[in-house]
C-alpha positions in Angstrom: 8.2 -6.6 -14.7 5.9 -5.8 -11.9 3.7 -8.5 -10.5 0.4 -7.9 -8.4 -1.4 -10.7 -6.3 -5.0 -10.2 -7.9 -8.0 -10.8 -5.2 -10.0 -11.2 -8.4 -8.1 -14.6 -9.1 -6.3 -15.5 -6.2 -2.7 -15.4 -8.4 0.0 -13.2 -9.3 0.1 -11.2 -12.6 2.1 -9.7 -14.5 1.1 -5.7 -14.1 -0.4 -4.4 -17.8 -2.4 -1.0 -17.5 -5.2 -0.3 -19.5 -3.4 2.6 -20.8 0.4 2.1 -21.8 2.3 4.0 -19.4 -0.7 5.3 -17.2 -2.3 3.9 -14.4 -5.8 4.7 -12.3 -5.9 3.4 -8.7 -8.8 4.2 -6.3 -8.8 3.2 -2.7 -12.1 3.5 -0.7 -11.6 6.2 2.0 -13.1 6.5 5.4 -16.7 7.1 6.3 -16.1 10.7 8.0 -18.2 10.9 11.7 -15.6 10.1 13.6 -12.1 11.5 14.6 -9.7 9.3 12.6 -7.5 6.4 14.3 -4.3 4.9 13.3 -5.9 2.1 10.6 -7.6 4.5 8.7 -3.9 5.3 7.9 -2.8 2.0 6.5 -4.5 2.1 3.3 -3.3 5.6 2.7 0.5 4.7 3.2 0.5 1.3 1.8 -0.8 3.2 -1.6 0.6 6.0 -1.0 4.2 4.2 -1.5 2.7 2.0 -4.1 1.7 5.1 -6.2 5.8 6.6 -5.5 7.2 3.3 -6.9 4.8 3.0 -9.7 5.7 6.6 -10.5 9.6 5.9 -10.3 9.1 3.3 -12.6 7.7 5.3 -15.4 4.4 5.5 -14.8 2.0 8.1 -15.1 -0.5 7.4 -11.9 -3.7 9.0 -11.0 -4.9 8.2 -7.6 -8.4 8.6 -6.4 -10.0 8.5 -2.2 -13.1 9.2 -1.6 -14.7 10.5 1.3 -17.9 9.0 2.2 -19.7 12.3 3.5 -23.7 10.6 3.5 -24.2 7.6 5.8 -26.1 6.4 8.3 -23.4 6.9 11.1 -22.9 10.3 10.0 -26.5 10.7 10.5 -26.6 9.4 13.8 -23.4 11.6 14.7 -25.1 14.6 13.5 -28.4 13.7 15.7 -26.2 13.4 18.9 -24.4 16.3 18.5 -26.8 18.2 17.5 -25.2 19.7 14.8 -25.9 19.5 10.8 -24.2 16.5 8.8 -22.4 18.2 6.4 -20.7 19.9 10.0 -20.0 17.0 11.3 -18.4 15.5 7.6 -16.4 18.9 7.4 -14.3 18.6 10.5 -13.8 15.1 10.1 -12.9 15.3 6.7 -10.0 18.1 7.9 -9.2 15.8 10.6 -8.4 13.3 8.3 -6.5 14.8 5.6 -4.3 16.9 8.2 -2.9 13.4 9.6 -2.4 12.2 6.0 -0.6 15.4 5.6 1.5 14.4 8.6 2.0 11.1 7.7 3.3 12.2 4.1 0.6 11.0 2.0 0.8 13.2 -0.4 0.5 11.4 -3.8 -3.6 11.2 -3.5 -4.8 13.7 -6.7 -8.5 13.9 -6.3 -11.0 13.2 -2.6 -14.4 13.2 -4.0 -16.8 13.6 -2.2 -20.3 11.5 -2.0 -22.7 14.1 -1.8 -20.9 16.1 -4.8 -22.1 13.3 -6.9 -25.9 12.8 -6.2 -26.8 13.2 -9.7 -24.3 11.2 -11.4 -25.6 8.3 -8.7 -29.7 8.9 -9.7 -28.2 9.0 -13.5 -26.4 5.4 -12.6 -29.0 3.8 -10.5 -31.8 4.9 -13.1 -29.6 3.2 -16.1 -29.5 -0.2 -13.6 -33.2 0.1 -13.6 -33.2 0.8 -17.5 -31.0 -2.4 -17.9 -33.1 -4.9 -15.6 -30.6 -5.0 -13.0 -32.0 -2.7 -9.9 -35.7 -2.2 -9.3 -37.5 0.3 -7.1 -39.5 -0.7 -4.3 -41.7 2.0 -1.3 -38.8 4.8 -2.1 -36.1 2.4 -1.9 -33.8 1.4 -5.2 -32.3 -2.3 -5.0 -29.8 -3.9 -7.1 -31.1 -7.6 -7.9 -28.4 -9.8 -7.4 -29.9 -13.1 -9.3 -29.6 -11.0 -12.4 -25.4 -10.5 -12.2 -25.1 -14.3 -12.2 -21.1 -13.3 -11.5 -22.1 -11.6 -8.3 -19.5 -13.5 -5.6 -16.4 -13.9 -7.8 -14.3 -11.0 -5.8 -14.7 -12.9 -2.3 -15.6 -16.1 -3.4 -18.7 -17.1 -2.3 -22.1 -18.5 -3.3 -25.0 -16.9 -2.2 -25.9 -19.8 0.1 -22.1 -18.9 1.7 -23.7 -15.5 2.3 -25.8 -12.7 4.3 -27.9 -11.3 3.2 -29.3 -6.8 4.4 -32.0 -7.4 6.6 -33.4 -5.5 9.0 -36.3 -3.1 8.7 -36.2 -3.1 4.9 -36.0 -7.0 4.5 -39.3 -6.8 3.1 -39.3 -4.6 0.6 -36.9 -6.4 -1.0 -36.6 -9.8 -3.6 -34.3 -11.4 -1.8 -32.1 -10.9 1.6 -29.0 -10.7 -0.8 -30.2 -7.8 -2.7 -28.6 -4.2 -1.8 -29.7 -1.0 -1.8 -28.6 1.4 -4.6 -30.7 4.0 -2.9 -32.2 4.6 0.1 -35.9 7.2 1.2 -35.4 9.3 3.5 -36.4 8.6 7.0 -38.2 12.4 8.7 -35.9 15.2 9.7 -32.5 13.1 7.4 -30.5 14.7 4.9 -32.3 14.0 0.9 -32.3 14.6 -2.2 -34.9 14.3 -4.7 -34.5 11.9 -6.9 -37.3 10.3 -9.4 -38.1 7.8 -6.7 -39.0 10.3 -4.1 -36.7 11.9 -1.1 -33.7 10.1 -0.6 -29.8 9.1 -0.2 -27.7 7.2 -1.9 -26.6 3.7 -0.8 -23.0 3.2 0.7 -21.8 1.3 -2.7 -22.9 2.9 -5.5 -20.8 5.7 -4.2 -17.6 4.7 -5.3 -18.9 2.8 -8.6 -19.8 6.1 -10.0 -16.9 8.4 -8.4 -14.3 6.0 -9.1 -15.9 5.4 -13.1 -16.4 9.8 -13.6 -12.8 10.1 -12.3 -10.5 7.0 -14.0 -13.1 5.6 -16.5 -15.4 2.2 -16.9 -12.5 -0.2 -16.6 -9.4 1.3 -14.4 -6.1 0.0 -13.2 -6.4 -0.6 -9.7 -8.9 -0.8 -7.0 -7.4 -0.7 -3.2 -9.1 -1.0 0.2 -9.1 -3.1 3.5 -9.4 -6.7 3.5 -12.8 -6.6 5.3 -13.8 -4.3 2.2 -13.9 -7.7 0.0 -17.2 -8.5 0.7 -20.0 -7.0 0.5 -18.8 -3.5 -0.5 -16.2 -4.3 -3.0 -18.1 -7.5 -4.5 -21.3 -5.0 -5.0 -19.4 -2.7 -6.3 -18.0 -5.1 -9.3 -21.5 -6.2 -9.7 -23.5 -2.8 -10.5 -20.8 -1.0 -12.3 -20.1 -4.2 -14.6 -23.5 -4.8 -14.9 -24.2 -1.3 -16.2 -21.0 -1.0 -18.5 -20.7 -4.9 -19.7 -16.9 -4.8 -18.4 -14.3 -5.6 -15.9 -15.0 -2.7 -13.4 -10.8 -2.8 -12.3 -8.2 -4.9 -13.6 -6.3 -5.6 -10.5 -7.9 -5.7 -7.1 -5.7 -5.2 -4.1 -6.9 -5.6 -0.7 -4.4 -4.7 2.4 -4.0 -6.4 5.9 -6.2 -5.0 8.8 -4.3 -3.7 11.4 -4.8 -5.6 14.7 -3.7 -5.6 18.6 -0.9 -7.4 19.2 0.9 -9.0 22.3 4.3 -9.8 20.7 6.8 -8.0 19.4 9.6 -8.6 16.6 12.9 -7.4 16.4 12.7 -4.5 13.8 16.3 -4.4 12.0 17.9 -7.5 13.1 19.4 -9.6 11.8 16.9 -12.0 12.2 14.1 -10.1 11.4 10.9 -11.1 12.4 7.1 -9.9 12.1 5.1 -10.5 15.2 3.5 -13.3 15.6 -0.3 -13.4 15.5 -2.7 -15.5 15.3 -4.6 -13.9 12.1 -3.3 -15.2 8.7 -3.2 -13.9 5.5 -5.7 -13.3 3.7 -7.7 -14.4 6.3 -10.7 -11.9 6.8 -12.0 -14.1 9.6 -9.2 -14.2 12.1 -7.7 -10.8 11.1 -11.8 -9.1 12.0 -11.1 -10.9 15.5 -8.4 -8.2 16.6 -8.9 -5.3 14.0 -8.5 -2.0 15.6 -11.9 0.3 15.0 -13.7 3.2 16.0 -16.2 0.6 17.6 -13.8 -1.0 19.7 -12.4 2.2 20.9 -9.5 3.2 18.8 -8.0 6.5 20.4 -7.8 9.3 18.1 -4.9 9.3 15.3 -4.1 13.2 16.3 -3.5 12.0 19.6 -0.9 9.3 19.0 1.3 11.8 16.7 1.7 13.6 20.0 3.6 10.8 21.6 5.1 9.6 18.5 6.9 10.8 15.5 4.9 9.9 12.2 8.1 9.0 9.7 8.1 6.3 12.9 4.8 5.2 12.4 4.9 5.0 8.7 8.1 3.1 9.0 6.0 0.8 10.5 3.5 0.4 8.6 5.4 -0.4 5.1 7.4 -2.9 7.3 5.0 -5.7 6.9 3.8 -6.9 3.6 0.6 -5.1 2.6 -1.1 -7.9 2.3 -0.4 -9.5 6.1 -2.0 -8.1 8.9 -0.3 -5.5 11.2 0.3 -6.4 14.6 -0.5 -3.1 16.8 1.2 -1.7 19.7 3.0 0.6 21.3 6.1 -1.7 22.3 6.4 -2.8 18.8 6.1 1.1 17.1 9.1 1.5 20.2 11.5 -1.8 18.8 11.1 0.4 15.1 11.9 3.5 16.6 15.3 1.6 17.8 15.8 0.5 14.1 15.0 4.1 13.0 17.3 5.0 15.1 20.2 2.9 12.7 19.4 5.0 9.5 19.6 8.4 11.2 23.1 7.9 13.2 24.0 6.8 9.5 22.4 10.3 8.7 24.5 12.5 10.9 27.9 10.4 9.9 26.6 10.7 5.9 27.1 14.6 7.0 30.6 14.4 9.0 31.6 12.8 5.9 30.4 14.7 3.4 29.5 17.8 5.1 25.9 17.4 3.4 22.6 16.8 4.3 21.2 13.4 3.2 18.0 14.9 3.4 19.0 17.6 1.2 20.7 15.3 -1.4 18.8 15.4 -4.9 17.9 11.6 -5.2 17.5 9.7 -8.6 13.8 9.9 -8.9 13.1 7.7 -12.0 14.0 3.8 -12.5 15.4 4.8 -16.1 17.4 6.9 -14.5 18.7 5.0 -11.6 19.7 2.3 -14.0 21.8 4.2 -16.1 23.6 6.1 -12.8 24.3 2.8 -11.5 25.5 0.8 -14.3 28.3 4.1 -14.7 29.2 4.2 -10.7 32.9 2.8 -10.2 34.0 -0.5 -10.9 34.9 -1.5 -7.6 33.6 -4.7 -5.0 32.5 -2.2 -3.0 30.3 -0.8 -5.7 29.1 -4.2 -7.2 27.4 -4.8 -3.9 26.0 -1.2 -3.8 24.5 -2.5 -7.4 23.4 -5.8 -5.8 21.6 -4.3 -2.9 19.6 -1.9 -5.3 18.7 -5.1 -7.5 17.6 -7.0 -4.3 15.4 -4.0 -3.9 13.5 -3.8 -7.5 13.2 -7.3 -7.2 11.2 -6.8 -3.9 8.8 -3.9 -4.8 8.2 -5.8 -8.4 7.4 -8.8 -6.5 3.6 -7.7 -5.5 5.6 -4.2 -3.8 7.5 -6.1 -1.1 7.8 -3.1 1.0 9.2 -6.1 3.7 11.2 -7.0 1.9 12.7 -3.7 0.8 13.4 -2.5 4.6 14.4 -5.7 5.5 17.5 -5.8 3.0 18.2 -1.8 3.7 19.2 -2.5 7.3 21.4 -5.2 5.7 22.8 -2.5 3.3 23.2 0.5 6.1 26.0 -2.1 7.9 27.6 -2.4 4.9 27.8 1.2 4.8 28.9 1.8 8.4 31.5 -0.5 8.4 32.8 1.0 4.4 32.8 4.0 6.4 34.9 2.9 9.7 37.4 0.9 8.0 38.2 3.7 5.8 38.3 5.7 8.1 36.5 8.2 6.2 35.2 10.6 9.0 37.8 13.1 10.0 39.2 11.9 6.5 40.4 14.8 4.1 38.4 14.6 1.4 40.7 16.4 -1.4 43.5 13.6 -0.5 43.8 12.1 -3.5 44.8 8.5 -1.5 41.2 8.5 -0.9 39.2 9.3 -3.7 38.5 5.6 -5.1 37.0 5.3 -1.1 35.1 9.0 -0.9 33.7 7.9 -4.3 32.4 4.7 -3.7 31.1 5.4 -0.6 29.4 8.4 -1.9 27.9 6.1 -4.6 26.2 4.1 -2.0 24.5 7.1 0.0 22.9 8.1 -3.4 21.5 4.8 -3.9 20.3 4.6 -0.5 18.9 8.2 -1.6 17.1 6.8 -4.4 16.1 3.5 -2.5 13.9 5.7 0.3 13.0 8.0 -2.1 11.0 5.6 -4.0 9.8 4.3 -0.9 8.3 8.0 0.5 10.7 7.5 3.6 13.4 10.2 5.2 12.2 13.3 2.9 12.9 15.1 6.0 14.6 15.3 9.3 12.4 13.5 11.8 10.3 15.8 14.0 11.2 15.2 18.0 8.8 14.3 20.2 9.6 15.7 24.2 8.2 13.8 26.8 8.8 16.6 28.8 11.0 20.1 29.5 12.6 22.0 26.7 14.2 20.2 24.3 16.4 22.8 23.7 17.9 23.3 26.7 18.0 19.4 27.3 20.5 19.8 24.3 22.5 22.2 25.3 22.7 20.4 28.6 23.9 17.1 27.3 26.5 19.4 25.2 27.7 20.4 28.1 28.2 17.0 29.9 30.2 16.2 26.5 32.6 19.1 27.0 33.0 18.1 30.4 33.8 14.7 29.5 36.2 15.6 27.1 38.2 17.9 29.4 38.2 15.3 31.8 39.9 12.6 29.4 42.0 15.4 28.4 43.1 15.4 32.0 43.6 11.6 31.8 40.6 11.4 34.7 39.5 8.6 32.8 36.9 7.7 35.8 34.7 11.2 35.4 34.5 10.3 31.9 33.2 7.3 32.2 30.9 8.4 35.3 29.1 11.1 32.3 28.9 8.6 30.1 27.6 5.9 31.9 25.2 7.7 33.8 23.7 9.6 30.5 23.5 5.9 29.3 21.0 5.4 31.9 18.8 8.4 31.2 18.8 6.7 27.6 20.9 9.0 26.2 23.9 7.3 23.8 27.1 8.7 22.8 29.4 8.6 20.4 33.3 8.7 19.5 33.9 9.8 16.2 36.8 11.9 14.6 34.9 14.5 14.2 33.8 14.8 17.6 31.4 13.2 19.8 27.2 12.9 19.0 24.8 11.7 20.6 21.4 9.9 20.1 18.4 9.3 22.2 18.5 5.8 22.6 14.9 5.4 23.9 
């Protein structure tokens, strides 16, 4: 049984979709005006993988994202570069899906878009109106908060706890708490007409009626960033169950911000550790203190996939809980580079082996199906703990998707491969001797449930792309080859002291090689 940790009541549940066997999840999407940075990623990949293991275990999932093309940045963007909004909302909209694209998020079914929905929003403000809750004021349309006497439950709060909009429009309105469901247009801004004059639509109503003309009144699952909670998600639950008369979304989950950090933790370890940081869990206050944004300068995503590889940076990214905060930087994405590093020398000694591809191994793709391909794998010790590690894993993702978790015991796992493999002896190895078959086939039986394991988890679905600091990669490797050809005439000589010269001093350029009984390999160690 899957269990989520629900914002709404501060517990874990037991997962139970409003449909048997299907699920709706919508997670609010970026604001386009501005080239997108490395946290507009997070929620994508943390929901991305939920949606892959929610989908392996049976489910039929329909994810939603919208893109919020109508806003006052955008506005302001447009204005300074002279250029329309819907311009400046196109290009950052590509922007954005081509690093999702990168990054493998490729689960999402629908993007709507704001401004395709400007009816449906004068059609749901006008029934708020209708119903008491929202009243029009000079051009404006505000939601009126006393009447949702719920309104706080999401984040918690009383409305003496709270802020309230203020500003220019502070007195047009009831109160300070009240938010606007629709906003007149200023001269010269985009509008639409709408019964209450020239206007937009407010930055919350968006997603009530995109997420409710996509999955429904009630839904699944509602996803965003923690800072999301309040106002934008408690609004939200206020004017779409105020119009409806139900819960808005069963389960709310709400992801870690993504923060600088000045400590790093030893990805892969055996005592691995998440960075230490002074922003807690759950902890919007302290984790706002060091959240990376586009007002605090975050450098463009599109420029970061230049230096480094994206299965890295998703790798780091379902490393910590989704519901901690993600301590950002550079050295730390570099210690999980090293740990990457583990799982694709296992990759390259998976093919000596087998003289296969892992990548191109067909993986178990439904839990169903996993189960019954494990429970008739061999009956050996070897296999039993291949079993194990794959419970250890279900027991992680159902546990509120413990992606930590998950990683954290497959490093754990991969040794247990490596060292199957050496004291077997299995590269080199014939595999058609019939003294090794019980060993090929158990060891075989654990690559398939590693297969299955990173499958449902959206990792190593394809051979990582290299990055080059600089020169031709190509003819560094044939370089390198060289050197290895040298070296191995030179032992062949018994002029053990060359040999050790090449490999010492590729060591130092950070390149690592390896003996094997196949021949020698190599890795870029850093």
């Amino acid at each position: 049984m899957i269990r989520i940790f629900n914002t709404l009541t501060r517990t874990k549940e037991n997962f139970e979709s409003v449909a048997p066997n299907k699920v709706g999840m919508y997670l609010c999407g970026p604001t386009v005006y501005k080239p997108s940075h490395i946290g507009h990623m997070v929620g994508p990949v943390i929901f991305d993988t939920i949606k892959r293991y929610l989908t392996y275990s049976g489910y039929d999932v329909k994810f939603v994202v919208n893109i919020t093309d109508v806003d006052d940045k955008l506005i302001a963007e447009s204005a300074k570069r002279g250029i329309s909004m819907a311009a400046v909302a196109a290009e950052m909209t590509d922007d954005y899906l081509k690093n999702l694209s990168a990054m493998g998020v490729d689960s999402i079914d629908c993007f709507p878009k704001a401004t395709d929905y400007i009816p449906s929003i004068i059609s749901f403000t006008q029934d708020l109106i209708d119903k008491g809750f929202a009243y029009e004021s000079n051009g404006d349309v505000y939601f009126d908060v006393v009447k949702f006497p719920e309104y706080g439950k999401l984040s918690n709060r009383t409305l003496d706890q709270m802020s309230g909009e203020g500003g220019g429009t502070a007195d047009r309105k009831r109160s300070p708490f009240d938010f606007a469901l629709w906003k007149s247009a200023k001269p010269g801004e985009p509008s639409w007409d709408s019964p209450w004059g020239k206007g937009r639509p407010g930055w919350h109503i968006e997603c009530s009626v995109m997420s409710c003309a996509l999955l429904g009144e009630t839904f699944d699952i509602h996803g965003g960033g923690l800072d999301l909670q309040f106002p934008h998600h408690e609004n939200e639950i206020a004017q779409s169950e105020a119009r409806h008369g139900k819960p808005m979304a069963r389960y709310w989950m709400h992801n870690g911000l993504m923060q600088a950090s000045s400590e790093v933790g030893k990805v892969g370890g055996r005592n691995t550790r998440a960075a230490e940081s002074t922003a807690k869990e759950g902890d919007l206050a302290s984790q706002e203190d060091g959240k990376i944004s586009k007002s605090k300068g975050a450098s463009a995503f599109r420029d970061l996939r230049e230096r480094i590889p994206e299965e890295t940076i998703r790798f780091f990214l379902v490393s910590t809980h989704y519901r901690r905060p993600i301590d950002y930087s550079e050295d730390r994405i570099a210690e999980v580079a090293k740990g990457l590093e583990t799982f694709y020398r296992f990759f390259k000694r998976v093919s000596l082996i087998l003289k296969e591809s892992f990548y191109e191994m067909d993986p178990v793709k439904t839990r169903k199906e996993g189960d019954l391909f494990a429970e008739n794998g061999p009956k050996t010790p070897f296999a039993d703990l291949v079993r194990t590690t794959r419970n250890k894993f279900l027991e992680s993702m159902d546990d509120d998707f413990n992606t930590a978790g998950a990683i954290g015991g497959l490093f754990e796992y991969l040794r247990e491969l490596n060292k199957y493999a050496e004291a077997n002896k299995l590269e080199g190895a014939d595999r058609s001797n019939p003294d090794l078959k019980e060993k090929f086939d158990d060891f075989i039986f654990g690559v398939q449930i590693l297969k299955e394991i990173t499958f449902a988890l959206g990792l190593f679905r394809k051979p990582p792309r290299e990055v080059a600091a600089s020169g031709n990669n190509d003819l560094a490797e044939k370089l390198i080859q060289l050197l290895i050809e040298l070296r191995a005439s030179a032992k062949k000589n018994k002029d053990f002291a060359t040999a050790d010269q090449i490999r010492n001093s590729l060591k130092e350029l950070g390149i690592t090689l390896e003996d094997r009984p196949g021949g020698t390999a190599f890795t870029f160690s850093d």
